[in-house]
RODO-2510 file (C-alpha; in nm, 4 decimals, decimal comma):
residues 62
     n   res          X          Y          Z
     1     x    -0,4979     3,1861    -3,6602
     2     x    -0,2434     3,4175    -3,5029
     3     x     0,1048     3,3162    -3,4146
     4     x     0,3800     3,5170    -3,1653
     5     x     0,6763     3,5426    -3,3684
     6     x     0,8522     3,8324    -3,1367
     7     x     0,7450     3,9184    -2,8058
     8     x     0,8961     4,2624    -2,6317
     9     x     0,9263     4,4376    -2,3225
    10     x     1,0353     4,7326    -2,2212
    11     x     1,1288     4,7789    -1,8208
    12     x     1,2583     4,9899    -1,6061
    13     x     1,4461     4,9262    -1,2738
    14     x     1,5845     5,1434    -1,0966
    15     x     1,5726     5,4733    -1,3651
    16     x     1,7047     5,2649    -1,6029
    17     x     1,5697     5,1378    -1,9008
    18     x     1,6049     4,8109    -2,1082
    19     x     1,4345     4,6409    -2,3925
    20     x     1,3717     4,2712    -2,3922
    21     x     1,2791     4,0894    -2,7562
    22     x     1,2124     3,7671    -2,7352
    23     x     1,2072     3,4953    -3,0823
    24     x     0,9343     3,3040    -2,9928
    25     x     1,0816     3,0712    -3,3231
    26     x     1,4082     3,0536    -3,2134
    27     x     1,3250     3,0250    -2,8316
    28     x     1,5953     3,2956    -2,7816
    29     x     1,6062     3,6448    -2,6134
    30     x     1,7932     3,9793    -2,6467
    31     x     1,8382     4,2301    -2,3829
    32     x     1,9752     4,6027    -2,4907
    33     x     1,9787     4,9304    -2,2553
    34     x     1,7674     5,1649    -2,3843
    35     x     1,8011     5,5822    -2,3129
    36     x     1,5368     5,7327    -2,1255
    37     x     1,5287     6,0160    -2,4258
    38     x     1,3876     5,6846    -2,6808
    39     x     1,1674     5,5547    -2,4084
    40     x     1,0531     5,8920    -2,4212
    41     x     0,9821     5,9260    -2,7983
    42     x     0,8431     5,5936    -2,7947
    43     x     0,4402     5,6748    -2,8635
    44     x     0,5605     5,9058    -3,1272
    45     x     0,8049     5,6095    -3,3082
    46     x     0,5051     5,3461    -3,3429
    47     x     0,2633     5,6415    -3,4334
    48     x     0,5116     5,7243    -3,7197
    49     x     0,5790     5,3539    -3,8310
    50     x     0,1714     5,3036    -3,8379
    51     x     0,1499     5,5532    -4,0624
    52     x     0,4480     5,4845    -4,2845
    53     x     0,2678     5,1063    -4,3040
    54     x    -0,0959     5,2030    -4,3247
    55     x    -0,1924     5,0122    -4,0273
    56     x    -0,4932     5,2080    -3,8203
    57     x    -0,3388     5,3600    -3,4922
    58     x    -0,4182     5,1252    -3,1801
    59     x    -0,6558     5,2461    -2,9418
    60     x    -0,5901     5,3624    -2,6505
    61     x    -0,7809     5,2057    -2,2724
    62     x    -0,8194     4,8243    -2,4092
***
């Protein structure tokens, strides 16, 4: 059985960025801006942190 600790979102509104983390645990949220440079580099981040932790790259078209 799975259970949602975090939940996250990234949006954008109006050419701006910001990332929203929810604690599912704690039932509380946290909202930071986010540069368009590390919404750019993004892909490349979690591609990086898969492969530091040995976890097999998601695919891509679900």
């Amino acid at each position: 059985m799975e259970t949602v600790l975090f939940a996250a979102e990234l949006i954008e509104e109006n050419g701006t960025y910001k990332l929203v983390v929810q604690d599912v645990v704690r039932d509380t949220v946290q909202t930071t801006p986010v540069p368009k440079s590390a919404v750019d580099r993004l892909p490349t981040f979690l591609s990086v942190l898969s492969s530091k932790l040995n976890v097999p790259s998601p695919r891509s078209g679900r």
